[in-house]
VOGUDO-834637 format. One record per residue (C-alpha): x, z, y; residue number from 1; residue in one letter. Coordinates in steps of 0.2 Angstrom, whole numbers, plus 5000, padded with zeros to 4 digits. Example, Ala and Ser with C-alpha at 12.3 -4.5 7.8 and 13.67 -1.06 7.14 Angstrom:
// residues 2
<node><px>5062</px><pz>5039</pz><py>4978</py><num>1</num><residuo>A</residuo></node>
<node><px>5068</px><pz>5036</pz><py>4995</py><num>2</num><residuo>S</residuo></node>
***
This chain:
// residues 119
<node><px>4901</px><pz>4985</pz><py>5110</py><num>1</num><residuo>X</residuo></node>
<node><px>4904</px><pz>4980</pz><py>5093</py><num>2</num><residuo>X</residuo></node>
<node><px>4899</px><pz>4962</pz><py>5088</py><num>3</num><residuo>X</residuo></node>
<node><px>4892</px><pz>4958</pz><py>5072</py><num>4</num><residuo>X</residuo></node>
<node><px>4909</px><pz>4950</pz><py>5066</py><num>5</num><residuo>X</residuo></node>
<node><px>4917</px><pz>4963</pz><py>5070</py><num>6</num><residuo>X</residuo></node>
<node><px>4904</px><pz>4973</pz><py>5058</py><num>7</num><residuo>X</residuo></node>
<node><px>4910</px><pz>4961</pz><py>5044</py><num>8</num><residuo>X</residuo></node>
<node><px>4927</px><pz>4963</pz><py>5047</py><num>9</num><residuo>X</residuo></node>
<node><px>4926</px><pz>4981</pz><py>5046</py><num>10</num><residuo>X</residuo></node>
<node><px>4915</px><pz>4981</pz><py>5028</py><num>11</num><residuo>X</residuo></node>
<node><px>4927</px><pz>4968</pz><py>5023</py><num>12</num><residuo>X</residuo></node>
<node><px>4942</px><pz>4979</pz><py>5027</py><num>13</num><residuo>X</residuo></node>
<node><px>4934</px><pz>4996</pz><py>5019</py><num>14</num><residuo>X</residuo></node>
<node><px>4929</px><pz>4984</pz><py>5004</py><num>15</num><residuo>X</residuo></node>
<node><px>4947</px><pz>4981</pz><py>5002</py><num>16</num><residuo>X</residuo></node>
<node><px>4953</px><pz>4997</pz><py>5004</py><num>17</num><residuo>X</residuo></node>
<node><px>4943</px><pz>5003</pz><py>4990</py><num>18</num><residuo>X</residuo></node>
<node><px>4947</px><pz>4991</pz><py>4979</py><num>19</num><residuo>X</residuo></node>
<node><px>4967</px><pz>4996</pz><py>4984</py><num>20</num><residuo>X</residuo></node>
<node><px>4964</px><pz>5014</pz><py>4980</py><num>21</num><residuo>X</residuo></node>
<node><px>4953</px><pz>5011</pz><py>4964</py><num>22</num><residuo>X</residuo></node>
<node><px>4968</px><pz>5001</pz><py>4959</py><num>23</num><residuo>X</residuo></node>
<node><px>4980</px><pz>5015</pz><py>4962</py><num>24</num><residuo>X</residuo></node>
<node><px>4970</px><pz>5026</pz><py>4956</py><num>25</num><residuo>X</residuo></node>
<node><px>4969</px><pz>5016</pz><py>4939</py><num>26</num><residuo>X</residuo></node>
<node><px>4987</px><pz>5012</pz><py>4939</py><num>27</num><residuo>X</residuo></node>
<node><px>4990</px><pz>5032</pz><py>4940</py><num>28</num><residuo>X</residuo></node>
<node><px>4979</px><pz>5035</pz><py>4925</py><num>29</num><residuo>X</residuo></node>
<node><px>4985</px><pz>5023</pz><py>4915</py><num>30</num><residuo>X</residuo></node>
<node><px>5004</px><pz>5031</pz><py>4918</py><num>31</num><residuo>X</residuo></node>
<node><px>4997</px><pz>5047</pz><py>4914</py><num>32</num><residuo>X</residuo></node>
<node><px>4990</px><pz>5040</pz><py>4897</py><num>33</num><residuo>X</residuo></node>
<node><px>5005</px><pz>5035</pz><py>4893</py><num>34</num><residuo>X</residuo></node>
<node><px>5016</px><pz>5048</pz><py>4896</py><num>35</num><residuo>X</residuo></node>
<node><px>5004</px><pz>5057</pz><py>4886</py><num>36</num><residuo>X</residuo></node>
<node><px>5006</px><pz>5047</pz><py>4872</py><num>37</num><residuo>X</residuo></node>
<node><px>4990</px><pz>5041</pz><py>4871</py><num>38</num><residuo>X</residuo></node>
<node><px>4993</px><pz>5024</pz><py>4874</py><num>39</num><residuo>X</residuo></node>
<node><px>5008</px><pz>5015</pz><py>4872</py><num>40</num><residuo>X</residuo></node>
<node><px>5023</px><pz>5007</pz><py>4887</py><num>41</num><residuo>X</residuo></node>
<node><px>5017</px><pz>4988</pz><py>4881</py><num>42</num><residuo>X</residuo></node>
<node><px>4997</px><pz>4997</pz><py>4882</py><num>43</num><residuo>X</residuo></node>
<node><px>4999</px><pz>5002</pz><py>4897</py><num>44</num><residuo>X</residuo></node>
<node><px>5006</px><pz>4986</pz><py>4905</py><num>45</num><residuo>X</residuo></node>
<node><px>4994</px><pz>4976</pz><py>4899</py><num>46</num><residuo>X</residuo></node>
<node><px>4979</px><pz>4988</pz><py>4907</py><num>47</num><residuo>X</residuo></node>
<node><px>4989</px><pz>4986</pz><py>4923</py><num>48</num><residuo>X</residuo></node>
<node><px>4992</px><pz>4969</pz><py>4922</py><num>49</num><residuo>X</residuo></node>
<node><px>4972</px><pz>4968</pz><py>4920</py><num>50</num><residuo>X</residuo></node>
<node><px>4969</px><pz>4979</pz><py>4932</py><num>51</num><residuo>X</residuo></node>
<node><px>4979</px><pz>4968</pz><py>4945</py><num>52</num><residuo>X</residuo></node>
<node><px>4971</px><pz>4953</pz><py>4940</py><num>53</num><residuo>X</residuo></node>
<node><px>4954</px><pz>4959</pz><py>4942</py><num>54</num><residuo>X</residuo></node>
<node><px>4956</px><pz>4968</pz><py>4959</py><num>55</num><residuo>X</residuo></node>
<node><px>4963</px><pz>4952</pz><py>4965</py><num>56</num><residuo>X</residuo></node>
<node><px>4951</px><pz>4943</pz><py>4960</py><num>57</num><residuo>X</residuo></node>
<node><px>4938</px><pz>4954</pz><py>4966</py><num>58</num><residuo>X</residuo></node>
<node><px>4947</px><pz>4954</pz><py>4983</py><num>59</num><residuo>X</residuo></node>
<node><px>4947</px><pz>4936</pz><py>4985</py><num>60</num><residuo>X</residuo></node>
<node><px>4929</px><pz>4934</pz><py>4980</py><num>61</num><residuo>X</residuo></node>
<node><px>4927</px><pz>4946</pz><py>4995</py><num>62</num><residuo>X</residuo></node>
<node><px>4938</px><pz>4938</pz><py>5006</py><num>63</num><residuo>X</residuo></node>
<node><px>4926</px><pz>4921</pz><py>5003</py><num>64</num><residuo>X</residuo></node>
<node><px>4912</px><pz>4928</pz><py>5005</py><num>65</num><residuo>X</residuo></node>
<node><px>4916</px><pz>4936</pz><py>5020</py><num>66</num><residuo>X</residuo></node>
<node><px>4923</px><pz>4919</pz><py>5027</py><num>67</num><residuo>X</residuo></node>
<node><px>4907</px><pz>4911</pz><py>5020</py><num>68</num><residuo>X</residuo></node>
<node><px>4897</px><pz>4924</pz><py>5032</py><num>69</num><residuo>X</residuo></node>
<node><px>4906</px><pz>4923</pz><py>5046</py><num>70</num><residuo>X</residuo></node>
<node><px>4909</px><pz>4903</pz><py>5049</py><num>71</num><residuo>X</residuo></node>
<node><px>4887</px><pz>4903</pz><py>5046</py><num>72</num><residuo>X</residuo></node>
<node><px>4886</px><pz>4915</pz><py>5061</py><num>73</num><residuo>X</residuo></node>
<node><px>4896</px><pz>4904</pz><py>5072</py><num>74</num><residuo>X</residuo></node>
<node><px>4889</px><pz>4890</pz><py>5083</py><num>75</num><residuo>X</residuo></node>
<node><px>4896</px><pz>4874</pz><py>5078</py><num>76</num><residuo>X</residuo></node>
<node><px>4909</px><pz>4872</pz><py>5091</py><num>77</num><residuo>X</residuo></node>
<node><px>4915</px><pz>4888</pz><py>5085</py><num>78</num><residuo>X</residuo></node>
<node><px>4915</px><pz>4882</pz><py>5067</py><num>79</num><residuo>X</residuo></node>
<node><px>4927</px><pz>4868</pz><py>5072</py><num>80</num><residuo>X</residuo></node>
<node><px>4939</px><pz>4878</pz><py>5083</py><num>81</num><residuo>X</residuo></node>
<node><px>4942</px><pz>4891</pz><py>5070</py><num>82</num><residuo>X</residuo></node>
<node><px>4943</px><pz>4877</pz><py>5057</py><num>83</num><residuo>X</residuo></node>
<node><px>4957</px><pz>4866</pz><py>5067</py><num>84</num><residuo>X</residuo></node>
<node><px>4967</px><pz>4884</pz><py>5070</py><num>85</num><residuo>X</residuo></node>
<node><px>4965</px><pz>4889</pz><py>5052</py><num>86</num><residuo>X</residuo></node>
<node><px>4972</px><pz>4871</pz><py>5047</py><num>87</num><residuo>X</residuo></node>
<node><px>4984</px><pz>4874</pz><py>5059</py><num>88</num><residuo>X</residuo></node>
<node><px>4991</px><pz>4889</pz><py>5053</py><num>89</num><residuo>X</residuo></node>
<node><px>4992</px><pz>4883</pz><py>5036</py><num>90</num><residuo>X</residuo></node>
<node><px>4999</px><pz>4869</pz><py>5041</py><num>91</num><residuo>X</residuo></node>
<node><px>5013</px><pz>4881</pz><py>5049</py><num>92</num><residuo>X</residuo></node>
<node><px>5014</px><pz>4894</pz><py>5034</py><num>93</num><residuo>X</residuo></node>
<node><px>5015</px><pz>4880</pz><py>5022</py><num>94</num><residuo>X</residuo></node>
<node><px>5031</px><pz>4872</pz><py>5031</py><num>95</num><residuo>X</residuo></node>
<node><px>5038</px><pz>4890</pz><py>5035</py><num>96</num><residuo>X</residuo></node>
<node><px>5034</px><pz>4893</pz><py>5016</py><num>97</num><residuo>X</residuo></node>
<node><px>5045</px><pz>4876</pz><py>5012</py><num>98</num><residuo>X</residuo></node>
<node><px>5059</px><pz>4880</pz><py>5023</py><num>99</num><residuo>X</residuo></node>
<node><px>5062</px><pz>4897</pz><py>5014</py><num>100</num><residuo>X</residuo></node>
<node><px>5062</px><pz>4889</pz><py>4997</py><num>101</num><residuo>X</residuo></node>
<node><px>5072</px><pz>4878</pz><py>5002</py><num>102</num><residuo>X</residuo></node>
<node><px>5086</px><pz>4889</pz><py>5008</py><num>103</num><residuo>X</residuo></node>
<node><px>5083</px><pz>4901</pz><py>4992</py><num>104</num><residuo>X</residuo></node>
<node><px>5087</px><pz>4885</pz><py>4984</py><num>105</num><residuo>X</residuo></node>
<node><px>5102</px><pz>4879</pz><py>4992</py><num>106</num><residuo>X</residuo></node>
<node><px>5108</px><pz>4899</pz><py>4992</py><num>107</num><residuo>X</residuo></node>
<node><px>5107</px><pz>4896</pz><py>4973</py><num>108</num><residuo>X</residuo></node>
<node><px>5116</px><pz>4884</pz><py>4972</py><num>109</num><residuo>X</residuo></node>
<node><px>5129</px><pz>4889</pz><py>4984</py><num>110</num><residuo>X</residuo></node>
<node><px>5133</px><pz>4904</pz><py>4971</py><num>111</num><residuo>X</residuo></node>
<node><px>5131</px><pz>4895</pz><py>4954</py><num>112</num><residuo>X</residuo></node>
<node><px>5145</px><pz>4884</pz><py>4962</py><num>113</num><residuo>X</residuo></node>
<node><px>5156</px><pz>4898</pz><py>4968</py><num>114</num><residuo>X</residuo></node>
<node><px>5154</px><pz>4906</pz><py>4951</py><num>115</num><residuo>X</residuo></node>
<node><px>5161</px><pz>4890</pz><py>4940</py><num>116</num><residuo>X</residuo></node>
<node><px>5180</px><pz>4890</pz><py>4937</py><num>117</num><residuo>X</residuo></node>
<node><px>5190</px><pz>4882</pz><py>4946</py><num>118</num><residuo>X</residuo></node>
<node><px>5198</px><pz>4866</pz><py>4937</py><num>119</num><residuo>X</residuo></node>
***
């Protein structure tokens, strides 16, 4: 039996694959246009630089509102168990996250020091 949520989380999911194929759909065109001539290389990467920044922020207005829909549907027990493993998670990401940059950093390093002459 499918549960409301999971209802949501199928329109959300079909919203976003729409926006993804209207994007590439766009993206295409735009190519075409130029290879045509009928816009120009800097033309066309600002349409696509456009067209990026609107689906995303289409798809993160989407992704609220989906959120927003959900966490009212749930009891408030529910609320604060979803809400401790969400801050959890982020909590995890944002140290994973850390931990890469820091090794990108120190990676960095490692060759600017291995590319200086040595004295």
């Amino acid at each position: 039996m499918t549960t409301l949520g999971d209802g949501l989380k199928n329109v959300f999911l079909a919203g976003i694959g729409a926006m993804a194929f209207t994007a590439e759909k766009g993206k295409e065109l735009v190519d075409q246009l130029v290879e045509k001539g009928e816009i120009t290389v800097d033309q066309g990467k600002q349409l696509n630089e456009e067209l990026t920044r609107k689906t995303s922020d289409s798809t993160s207005g989407l992704r609220e509102s989906a959120l927003e829909t959900t966490m009212r549907m749930m009891r408030p027990e529910d609320r604060e168990a979803f809400a401790a493993a969400a801050a959890k998670f982020a909590a995890e990401q944002n140290a994973a996250d850390a931990a890469k940059a820091a090794d990108e950093a120190a990676a960095a390093e490692a060759e600017e020091a291995a590319e200086e002459p040595a004295e």
